[in-house]
Each structure stands twice: as structure tokens, then as C-alpha cells.
Rosetta silent file (secondary structure, phi, psi, omega in degrees, C-alpha in Angstrom):
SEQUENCE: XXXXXXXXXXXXXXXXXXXXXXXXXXXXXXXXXXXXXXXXXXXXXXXXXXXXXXXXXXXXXXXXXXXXXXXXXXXXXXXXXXXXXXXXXXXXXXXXXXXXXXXXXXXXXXXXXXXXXXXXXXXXXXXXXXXX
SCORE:     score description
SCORE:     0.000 S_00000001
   1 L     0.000  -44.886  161.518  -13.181    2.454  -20.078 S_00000001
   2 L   -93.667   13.836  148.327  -13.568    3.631  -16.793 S_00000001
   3 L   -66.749  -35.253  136.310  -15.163    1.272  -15.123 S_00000001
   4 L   -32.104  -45.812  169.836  -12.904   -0.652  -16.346 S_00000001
   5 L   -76.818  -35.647  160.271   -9.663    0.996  -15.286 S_00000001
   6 H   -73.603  -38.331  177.904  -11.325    1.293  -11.772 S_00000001
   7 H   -81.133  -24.833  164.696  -12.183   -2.006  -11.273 S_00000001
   8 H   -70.781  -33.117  148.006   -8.310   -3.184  -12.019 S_00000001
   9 H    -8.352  -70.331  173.794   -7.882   -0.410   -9.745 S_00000001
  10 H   -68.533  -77.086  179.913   -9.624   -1.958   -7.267 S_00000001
  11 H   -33.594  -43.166  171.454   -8.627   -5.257   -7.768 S_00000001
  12 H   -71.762    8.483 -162.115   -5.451   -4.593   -7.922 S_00000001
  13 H  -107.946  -64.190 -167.137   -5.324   -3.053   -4.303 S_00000001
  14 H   -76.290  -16.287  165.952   -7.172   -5.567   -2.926 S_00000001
  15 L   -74.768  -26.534 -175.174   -4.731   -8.561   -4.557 S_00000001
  16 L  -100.366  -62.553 -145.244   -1.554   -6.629   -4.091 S_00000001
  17 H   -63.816  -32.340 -174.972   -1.672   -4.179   -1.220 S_00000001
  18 H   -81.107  -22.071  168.656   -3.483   -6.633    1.138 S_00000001
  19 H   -67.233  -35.938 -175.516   -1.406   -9.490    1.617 S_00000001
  20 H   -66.825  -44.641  150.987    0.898   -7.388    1.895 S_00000001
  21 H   -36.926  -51.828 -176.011   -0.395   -5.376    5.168 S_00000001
  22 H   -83.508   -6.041 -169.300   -1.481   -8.599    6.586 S_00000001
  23 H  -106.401   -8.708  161.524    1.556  -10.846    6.111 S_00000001
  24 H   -77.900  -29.957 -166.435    3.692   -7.510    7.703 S_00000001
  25 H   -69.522  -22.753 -172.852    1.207   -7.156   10.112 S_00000001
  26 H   -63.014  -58.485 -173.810    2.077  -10.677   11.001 S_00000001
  27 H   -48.330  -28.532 -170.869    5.677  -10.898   11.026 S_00000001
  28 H   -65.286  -28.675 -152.649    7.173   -8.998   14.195 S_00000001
  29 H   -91.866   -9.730  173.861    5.333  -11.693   16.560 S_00000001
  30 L   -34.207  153.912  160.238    5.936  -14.546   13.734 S_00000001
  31 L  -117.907  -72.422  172.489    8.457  -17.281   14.881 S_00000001
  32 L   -64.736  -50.051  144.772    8.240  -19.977   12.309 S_00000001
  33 L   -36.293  -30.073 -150.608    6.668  -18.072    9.353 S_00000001
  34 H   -78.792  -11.761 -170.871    8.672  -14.949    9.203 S_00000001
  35 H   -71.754  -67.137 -168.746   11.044  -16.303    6.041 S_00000001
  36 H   -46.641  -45.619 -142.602    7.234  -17.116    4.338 S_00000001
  37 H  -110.278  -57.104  176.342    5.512  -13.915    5.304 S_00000001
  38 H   -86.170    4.591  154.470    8.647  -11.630    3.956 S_00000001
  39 H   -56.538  -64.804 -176.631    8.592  -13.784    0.617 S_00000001
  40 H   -39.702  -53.704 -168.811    4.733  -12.318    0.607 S_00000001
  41 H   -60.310  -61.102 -159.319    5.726   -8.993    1.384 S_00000001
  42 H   -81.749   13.849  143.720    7.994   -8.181   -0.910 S_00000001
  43 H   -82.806  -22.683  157.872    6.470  -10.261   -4.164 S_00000001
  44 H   -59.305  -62.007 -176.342    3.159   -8.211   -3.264 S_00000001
  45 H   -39.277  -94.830  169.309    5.029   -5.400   -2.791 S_00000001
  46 H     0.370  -73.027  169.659    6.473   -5.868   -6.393 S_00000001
  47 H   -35.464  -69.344 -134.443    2.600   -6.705   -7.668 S_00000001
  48 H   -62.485  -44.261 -168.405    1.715   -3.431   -5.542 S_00000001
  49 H   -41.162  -16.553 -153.985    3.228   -1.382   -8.785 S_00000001
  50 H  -102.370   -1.803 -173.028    0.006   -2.023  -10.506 S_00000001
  51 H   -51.121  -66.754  170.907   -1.820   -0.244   -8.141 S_00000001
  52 H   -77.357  -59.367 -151.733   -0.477    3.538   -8.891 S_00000001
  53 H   -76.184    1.042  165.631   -0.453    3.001  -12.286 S_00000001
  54 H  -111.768   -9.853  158.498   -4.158    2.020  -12.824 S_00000001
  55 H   -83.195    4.410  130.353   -5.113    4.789  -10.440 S_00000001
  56 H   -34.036  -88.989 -178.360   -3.260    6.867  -12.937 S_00000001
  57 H   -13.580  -89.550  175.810   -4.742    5.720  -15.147 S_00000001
  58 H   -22.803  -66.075  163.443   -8.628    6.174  -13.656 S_00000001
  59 H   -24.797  -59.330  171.239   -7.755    9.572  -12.658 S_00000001
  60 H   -77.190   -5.749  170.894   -6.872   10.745  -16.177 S_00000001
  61 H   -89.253  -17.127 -165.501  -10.029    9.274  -17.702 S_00000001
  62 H   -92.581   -8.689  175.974  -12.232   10.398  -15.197 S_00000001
  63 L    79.631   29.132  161.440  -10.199   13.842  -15.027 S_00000001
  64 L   -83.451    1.503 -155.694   -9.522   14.188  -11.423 S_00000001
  65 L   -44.886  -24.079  169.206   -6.010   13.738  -11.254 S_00000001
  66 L   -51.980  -41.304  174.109   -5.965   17.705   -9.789 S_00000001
  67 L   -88.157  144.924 -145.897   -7.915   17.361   -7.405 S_00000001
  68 H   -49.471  -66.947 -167.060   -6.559   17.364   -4.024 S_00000001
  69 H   -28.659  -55.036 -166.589   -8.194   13.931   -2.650 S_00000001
  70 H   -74.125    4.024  176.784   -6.357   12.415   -5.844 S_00000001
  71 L  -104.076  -76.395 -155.525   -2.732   14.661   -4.478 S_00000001
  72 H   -81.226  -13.448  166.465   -2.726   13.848   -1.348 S_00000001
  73 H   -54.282  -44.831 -162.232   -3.521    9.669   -2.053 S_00000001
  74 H   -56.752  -54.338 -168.377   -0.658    9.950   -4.672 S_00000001
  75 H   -62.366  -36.022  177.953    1.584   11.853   -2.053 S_00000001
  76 H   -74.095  -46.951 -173.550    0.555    9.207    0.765 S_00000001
  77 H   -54.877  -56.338  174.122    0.862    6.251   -1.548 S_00000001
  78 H   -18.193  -72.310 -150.301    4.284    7.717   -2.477 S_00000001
  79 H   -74.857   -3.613  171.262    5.318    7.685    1.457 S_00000001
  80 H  -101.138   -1.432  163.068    4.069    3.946    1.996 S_00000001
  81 H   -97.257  -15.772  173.728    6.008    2.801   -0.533 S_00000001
  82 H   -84.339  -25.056  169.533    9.180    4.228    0.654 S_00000001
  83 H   -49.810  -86.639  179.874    7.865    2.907    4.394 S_00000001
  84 H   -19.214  -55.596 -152.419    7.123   -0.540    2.897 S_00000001
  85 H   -88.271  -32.941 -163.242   11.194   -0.565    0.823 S_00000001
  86 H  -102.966    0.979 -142.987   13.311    1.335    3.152 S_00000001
  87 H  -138.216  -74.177  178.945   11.705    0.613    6.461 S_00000001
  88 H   -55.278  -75.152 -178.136    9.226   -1.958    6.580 S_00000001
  89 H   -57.567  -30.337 -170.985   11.223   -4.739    3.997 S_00000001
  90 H   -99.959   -7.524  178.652   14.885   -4.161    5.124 S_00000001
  91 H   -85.576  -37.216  167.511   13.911   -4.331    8.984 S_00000001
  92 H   -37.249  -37.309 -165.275   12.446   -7.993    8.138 S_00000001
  93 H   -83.781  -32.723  169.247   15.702   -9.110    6.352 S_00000001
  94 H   -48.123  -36.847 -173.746   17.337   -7.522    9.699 S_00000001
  95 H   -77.769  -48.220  166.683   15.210   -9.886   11.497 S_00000001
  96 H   -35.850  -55.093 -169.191   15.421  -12.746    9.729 S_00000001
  97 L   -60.291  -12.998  179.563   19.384  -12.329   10.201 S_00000001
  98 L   113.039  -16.473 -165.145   18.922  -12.268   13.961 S_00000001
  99 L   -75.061  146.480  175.533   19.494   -8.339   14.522 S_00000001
 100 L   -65.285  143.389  163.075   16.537   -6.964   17.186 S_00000001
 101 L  -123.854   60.059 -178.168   14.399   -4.884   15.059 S_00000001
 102 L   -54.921  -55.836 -159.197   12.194   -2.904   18.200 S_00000001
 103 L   -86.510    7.765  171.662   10.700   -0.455   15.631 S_00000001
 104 H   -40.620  -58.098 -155.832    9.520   -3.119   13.065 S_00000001
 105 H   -61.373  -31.565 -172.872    5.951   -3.152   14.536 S_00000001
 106 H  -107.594  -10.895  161.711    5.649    0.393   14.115 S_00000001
 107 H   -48.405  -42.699 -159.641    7.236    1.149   10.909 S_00000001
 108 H   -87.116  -21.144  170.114    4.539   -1.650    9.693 S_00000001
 109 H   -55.615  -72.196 -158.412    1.969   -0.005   11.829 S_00000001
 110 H   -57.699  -42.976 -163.011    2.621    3.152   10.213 S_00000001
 111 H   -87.673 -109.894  115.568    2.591    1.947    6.392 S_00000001
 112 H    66.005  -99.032 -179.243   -0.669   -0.209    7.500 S_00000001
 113 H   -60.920   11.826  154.935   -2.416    3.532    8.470 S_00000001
 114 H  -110.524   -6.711  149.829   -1.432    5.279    5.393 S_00000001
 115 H   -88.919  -15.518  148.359   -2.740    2.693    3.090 S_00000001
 116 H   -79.857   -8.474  152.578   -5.967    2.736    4.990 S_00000001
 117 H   -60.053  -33.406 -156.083   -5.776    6.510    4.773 S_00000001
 118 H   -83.103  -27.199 -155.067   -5.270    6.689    1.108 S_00000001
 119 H   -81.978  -42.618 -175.203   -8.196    3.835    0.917 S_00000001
 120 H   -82.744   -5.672  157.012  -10.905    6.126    2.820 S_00000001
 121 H   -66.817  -35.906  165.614   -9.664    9.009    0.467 S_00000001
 122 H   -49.133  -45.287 -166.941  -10.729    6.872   -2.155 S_00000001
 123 H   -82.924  -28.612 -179.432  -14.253    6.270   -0.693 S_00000001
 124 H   -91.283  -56.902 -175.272  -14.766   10.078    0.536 S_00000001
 125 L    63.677   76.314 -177.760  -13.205   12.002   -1.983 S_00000001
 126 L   -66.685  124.874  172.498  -13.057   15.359    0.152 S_00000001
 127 L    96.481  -20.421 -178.947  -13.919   17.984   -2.457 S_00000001
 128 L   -69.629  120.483 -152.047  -14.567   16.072   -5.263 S_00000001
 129 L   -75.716  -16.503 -155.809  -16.688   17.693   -8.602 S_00000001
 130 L  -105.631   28.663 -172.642  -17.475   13.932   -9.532 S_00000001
 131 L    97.839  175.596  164.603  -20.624   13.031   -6.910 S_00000001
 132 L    99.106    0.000    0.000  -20.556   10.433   -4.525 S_00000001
């Protein structure tokens, strides 16, 4: 079961979370694309739900959820998803509408390094009872 649960885990990270980073990362210098690119974000984004909840998941079978590497991903994922809805997604719709949006690139910058943060806490696992 937990190989299982990890590997949707996985998958689901690499199907939701990446399009999404790359089709944000895209958008401030887009011209033509940017309607196409924030349709991506935010139906990834959506997708992205599956994400937490099978690293829930993993966590309680494999019985880390306590330990800090699994706290502070949770706590980071938390703050890239409020980057991504309040930050990231409504300065695109700003853009789209014509208003300048100067701090797009780094709100998406920012959201961008804390899902590659949470992803080498996944691979290091500072502290972590379970190997590796």
C-alpha cells in the first residue's frame, strides 16, 4: 500500500504541480499564449489538490507524518498554494485585463522555489527514522 500511495504521490506532483510551474514560469514574458498558459495554471492548480492528499496519505502509512521534514513540506506546500491562488493566479487575470503586473515574475519565482524546496525535502528527509 505504500508504494502505492507514493507512487500516486509522485505522479501526481509530477502531472499536476509541473505544468503548472512551467506554464507560470512562462507567462510574464508570454504575448500570445498568456490566455492558454493561465487556463494551464489554474486547471493544474485544481489537479494540484491530489498532491497533499496522497502525501497524507503516504505519511500516515509509512508513519512519518511527525516528523519535521514531513511539517515543514506540509507548512511550505500550504504557503505555495496560497502564492499560486492569491498571488500568482489573480496577478495573471490582472494581466490578461491589461493592468501592469511588475511583481508577477517574482510572486511566480517565489512559488517555483518553494515547490522545489518542498521537492528536495522529499528526497533528503532531514532527520528522518525511515533510511534513505
Amino acid at each position: 500500500m505504500t508504494k502505492l500511495l507514493l507512487s500516486l504521490h509522485v505522479l501526481a506532483a509530477i502531472v499536476a504541480i509541473g505544468p503548472v510551474t512551467v506554464a507560470a514560469s512562462m507567462f510574464p514574458r508570454a504575448t500570445e499564449n498568456r490566455p492558454v498558459l493561465h487556463r494551464i495554471c489554474r486547471v493544474y492548480a485544481a489537479v494540484g489538490i491530489a498532491v497533499p492528499v496522497f502525501g497524507f496519505a503516504t505519511a500516515g502509512v509509512m508513519g512519518v507524518t511527525g516528523e519535521p521534514w514531513v511539517i515543514v513540506s506540509i507548512a511550505l506546500t500550504a504557503v505555495a498554494t496560497f502564492v499560486l491562488a492569491l498571488l500568482v493566479l489573480p496577478g495573471q487575470a490582472r494581466a490578461l485585463a491589461g493592468e501592469a503586473t511588475k511583481r508577477l515574475a517574482m510572486h511566480t519565482g517565489l512559488f517555483n522555489v518553494l515547490w522545489a524546496t518542498v521537492t528536495v525535502l522529499m528526497i533528503i528527509r532531514p532527520g528522518s527514522t525511515t533510511g534513505a
